[in-house]
N, C-alpha and C positions, 0 to 999 in steps of 0.2 A: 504494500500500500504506500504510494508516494503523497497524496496530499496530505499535507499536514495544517492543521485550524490555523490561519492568519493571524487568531485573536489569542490562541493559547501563549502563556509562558511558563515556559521551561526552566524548573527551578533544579540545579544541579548539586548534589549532597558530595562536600568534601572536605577532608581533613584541612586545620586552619596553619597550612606551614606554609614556605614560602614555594617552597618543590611542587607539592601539592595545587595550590593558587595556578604556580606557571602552567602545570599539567592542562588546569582545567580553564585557563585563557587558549592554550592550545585547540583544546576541542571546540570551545566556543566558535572560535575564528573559523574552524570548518563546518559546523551546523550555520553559519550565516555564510558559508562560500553555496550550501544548499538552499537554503531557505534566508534569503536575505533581508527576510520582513519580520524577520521572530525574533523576539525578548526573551532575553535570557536573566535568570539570577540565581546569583550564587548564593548557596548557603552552606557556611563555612561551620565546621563541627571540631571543638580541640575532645578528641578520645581519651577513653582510661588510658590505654598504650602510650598516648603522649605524654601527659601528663605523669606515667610512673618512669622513674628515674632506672630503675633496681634492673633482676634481670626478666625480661618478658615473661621464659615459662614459669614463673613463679607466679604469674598474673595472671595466666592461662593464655602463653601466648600471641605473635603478631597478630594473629586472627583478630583481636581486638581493635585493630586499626580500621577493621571492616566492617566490623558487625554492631556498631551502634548506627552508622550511615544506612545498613543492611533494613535495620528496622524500622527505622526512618521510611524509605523507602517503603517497605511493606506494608506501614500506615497511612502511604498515600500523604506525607508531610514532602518529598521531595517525590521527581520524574523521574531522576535519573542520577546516578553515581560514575566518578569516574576513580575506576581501582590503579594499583600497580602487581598486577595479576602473580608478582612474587611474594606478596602480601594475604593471598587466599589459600585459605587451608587446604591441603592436599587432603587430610581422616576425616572429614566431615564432607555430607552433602550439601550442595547449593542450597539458600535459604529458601522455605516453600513460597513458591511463587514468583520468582525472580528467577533472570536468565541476563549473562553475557549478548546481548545485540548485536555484537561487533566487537574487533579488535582491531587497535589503529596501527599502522607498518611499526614494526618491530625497531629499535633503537640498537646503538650499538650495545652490545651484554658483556662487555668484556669490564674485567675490573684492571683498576689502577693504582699505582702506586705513588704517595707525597710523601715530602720530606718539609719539615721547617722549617719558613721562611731562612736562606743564609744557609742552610746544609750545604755540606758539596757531597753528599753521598746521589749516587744517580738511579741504585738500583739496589736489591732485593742483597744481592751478593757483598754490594761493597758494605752492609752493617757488622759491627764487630760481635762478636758474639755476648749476647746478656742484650741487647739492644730491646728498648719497647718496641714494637709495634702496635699499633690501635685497629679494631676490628669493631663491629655490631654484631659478625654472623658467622655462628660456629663453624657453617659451612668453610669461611674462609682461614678462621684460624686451623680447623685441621690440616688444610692444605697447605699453607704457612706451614707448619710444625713437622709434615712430613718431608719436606725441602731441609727445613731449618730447623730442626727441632732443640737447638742451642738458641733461638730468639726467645723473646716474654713479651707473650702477646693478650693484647690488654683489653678489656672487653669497655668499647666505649659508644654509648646510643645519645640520642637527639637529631636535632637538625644539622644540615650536613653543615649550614655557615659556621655553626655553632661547633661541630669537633672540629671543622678547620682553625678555627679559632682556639682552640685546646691544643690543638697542635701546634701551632705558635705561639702557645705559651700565655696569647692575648686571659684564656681562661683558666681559671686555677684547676690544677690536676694534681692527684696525690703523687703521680709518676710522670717526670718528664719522659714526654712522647720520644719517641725517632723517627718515624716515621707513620705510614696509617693506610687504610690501605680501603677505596671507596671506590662506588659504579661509576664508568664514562658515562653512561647516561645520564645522572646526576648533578656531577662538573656540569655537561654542557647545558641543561637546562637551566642552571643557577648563573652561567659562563664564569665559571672558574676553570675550565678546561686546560686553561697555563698552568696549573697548580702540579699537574699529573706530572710522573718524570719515566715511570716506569708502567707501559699500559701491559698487561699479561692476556699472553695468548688463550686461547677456551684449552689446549694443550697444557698448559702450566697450571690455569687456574679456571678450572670447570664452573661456569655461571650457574646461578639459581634457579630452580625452574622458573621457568614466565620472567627470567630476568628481561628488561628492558621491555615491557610490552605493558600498554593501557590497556586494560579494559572496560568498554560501554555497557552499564549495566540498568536494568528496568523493570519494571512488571510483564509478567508473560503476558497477559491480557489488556497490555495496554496498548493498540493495534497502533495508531499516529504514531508513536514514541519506538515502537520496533522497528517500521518502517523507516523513519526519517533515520535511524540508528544504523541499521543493517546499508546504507548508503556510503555508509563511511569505512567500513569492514576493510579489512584485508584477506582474503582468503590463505594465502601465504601463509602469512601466521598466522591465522586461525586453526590451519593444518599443524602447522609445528606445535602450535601451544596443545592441542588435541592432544598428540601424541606424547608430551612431556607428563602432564597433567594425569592422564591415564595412567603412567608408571607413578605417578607421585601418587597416585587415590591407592593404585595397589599395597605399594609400599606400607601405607598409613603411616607415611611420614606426616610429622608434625613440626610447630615454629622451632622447634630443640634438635632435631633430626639432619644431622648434617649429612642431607643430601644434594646433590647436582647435579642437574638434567640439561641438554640441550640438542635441540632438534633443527635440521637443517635442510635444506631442499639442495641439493646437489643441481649441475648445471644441465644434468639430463632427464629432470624431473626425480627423480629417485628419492625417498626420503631416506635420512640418516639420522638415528637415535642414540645420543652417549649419556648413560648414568653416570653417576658412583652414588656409594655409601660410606663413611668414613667413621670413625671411633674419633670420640672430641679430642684426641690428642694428632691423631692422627697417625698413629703409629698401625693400626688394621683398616684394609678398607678392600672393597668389592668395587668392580669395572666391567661394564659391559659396552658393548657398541655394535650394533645391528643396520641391517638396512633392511627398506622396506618392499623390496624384492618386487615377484609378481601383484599381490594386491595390492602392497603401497598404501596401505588403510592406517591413516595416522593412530587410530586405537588400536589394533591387532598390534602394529610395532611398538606400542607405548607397554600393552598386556607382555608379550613377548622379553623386552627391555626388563621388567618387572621379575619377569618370572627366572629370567636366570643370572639378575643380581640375588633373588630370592634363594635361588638353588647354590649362588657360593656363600652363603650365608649372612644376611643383609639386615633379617630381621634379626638375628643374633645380635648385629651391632648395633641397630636399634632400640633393640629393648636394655643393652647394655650386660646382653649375659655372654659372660667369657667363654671362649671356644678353640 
């Protein structure tokens, strides 16, 4: 369904940070490249998740970034949400009555490496050994630690102006930083993209599931708001995220589960799917990488992915029972 009400406005539910904001000026700017007579308003939400300093799974998880917007929406208080799809729980099902409309082209997913203002260190190798590094996401610290596991790597959340600034020392830290280690995505939506020194291949440092990818989210029954939604879609990634997503539901990984997924469309069409699963230290970890062959069915290779990280034992390191 293409036409959408002249008269409606579109009230968009989202986190009140600066990353966040930029996201959701982004989407705006394309719902008016379609419909260039619609009102838009945003309505900015600061979450438990923001608001708790500590560490997430003690709070029940990044899932909380999403799930007070989530209900929002299912009251019919907002139209529409715009997530950052590595922010949606993998162990739990889509909230009842809400569905993904769309996924905007995928961003760059690679993680990057700073140093503080005046370092002359340039990269991962030139740190001496006992050096901080600074992380949000276990995922990354395990990976870190299985390269480096002579570094101390330091678990640091908030906005990303705000650890760069902790990184520079601008904000008080119990431990002077060395370095820190955040998404290209990120940088460039804030444009601090000069900050990076050392950007890490998906080889070195395997991305999030859904890392760098929005998603447009709505009521299933809200016919205008699918349509105008589904306009903006990328099929692309909507295929890759399928297929990540699907090993991540299998998995039942959760916000603590340092897992990494990423899915790729090869130049011949072919799809291509790389886990892991790592132990928080990262000293044990499972790897898989499949293609998707004849069917090429972003689910069958996400189930597939799933099941034989699962057979070198994945859930083991999951659940955190030695083996």
């Amino acid at each position: 369904m293409n036409d959408f009400p002249a008269a409606r406005t579109v009230r968009i539910g989202t986190r009140n940070s600066p990353m966040a904001l930029a996201q959701v000026d982004q989407v705006s700017a394309l719902l008016r490249k379609h419909e260039p007579e619609i009102s838009i308003e945003v309505v900015p939400v600061t979450t438990e998740a923001d608001l708790w300093q500590g560490d997430l799974a003690k709070l029940g998880g990044k899932g909380l970034f999403v799930k007070q917007i989530d209900q929002m929406l299912q009251r019919s208080e907002i139209d529409m949400a715009v997530h950052c799809i590595k922010d949606v729980p993998g162990d739990i099902p889509m909230p009842e009555g809400l569905i993904f409309a769309a996924y905007l082209p995928r961003d760059d997913v690679r993680d990057v490496l700073l140093f503080p203002e005046g370092s002359p260190f340039q990269t991962l190798d030139d740190l001496p050994a006992g050096a901080a590094v600074a992380t949000s996401a276990v995922r990354r610290k395990a990976q870190i630690n299985r390269v480096r596991p002579d570094l101390s790597v330091v678990r640091v959340r908030g906005l990303v102006g705000t650890r760069v600034d902790k990184l520079d020392g601008k904000k008080k830290m119990d431990t002077q930083l060395d370095a820190m280690v955040l998404a290209t995505s990120g940088l460039e939506r804030l444009n601090l993209s000069h900050r990076g020194r050392q950007v890490f291949g998906v080889d070195e440092m395997l991305p999030a599931v859904g890392a760098g990818t929005l998603g447009l989210e709505c009521r299933r029954d809200d016919g205008p708001m699918t349509g105008l939604l589904a306009r903006l879609n990328d099929q692309k990634t909507m295929t890759e995220i399928t297929a990540e997503r699907v090993m991540l539901h299998g998995l039942r990984g959760h916000c603590n589960s340092p897992i990494a997924g990423h899915c790729i469309t090869e130049p011949d069409g072919q799809l291509s799917l790389r886990g892991m699963v790592f132990s928080r230290d990262g000293s044990k970890f499972v790897h898989a990488h499949i293609w998707g062959e004849s069917s090429n069915d972003p689910a069958t290779l996400g189930a597939r992915v799933c099941a034989e990280l699962l057979r070198q034992g994945a859930r083991e390191i999951i659940v955190g029972i030695p083996h």
